[in-house]
N, C-alpha and C positions, 0 to 999 in steps of 0.2 A: 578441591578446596584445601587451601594448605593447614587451613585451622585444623582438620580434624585430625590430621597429621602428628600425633602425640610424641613420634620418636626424634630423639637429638642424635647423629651424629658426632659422637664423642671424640671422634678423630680429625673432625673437623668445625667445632664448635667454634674452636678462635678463627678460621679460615671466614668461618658464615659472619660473625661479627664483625670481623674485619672488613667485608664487603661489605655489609649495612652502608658503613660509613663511609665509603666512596662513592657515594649518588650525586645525584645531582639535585635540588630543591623539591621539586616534582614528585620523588619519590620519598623526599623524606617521613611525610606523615606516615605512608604505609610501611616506611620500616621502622620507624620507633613502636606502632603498635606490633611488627614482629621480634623487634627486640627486646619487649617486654613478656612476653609468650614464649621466647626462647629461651630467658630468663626465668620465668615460672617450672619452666618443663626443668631446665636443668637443678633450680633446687629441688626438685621435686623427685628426679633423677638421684642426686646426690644424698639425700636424706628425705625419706620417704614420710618422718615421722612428723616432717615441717609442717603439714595437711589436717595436723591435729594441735598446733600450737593457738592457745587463747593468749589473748591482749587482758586490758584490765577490765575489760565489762564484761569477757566470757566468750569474746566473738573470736571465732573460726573464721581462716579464709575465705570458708564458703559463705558466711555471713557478709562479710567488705566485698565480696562479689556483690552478691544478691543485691547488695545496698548504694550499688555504682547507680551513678546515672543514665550513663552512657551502656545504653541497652547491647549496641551491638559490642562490645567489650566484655560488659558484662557475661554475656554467654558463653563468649571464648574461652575465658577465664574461668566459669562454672562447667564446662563441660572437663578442664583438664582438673580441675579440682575433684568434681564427682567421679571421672574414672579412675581417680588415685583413693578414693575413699568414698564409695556411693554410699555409706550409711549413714555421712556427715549432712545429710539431707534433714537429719532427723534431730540432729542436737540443737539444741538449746542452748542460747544466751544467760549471760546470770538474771534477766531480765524474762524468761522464758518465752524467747522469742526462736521460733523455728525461721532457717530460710527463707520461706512462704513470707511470714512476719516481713519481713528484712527486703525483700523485692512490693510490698506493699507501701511500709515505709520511705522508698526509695521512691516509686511513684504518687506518693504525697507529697514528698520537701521538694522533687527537682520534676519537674515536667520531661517526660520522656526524650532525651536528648538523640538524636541521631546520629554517630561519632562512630 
């Protein structure tokens, strides 16, 4: 599975993006969800310390994870997040809301979306 696949290619990052977008329709859905994943990895890659930046309510990328609708997304996105910062599991919103919180809430507002 490519998701679990954490490492970029730094020598060939614009090679891979550049092929995204020579698809054909068909494949389009599955490579914008990889060009969003490509893109997480390499700022992540770039500045490691991006995995600890809050917005104005206190929320960590691992919170806007949690808080997706789109479950199988969601995961992808929390697995590359936890292994760049597994103890971000554990912080808190200015609202003190853990992860947990935040994947609860998100199965409150939207009905588990399958995407």
């Amino acid at each position: 599975d490519d998701d679990d696949d954490d490492s970029i290619d730094e020598d060939n990052i614009a090679d891979t993006i550049i092929d995204t977008n020579n698809t054909n329709s068909s494949e389009e859905e599955t490579n914008n969800k990889n060009d969003g994943m490509i893109a997480l990895k390499l700022f992540i890659q770039t500045n490691p310390a991006c995995v600890r930046a809050t917005d104005h309510r206190g929320w960590l990328p691992i919170h806007v994870a949690c808080s997706c609708s789109s479950r199988k997304g969601m995961i992808r996105v929390m697995r590359v997040l936890l292994k760049a910062w597994p103890e971000s599991v554990n912080c808190k919103t200015d609202k003190n809301s853990d992860a947990f919180v935040c994947v609860d809430m998100a199965g409150e507002n939207y009905p588990t979306q399958e995407r």
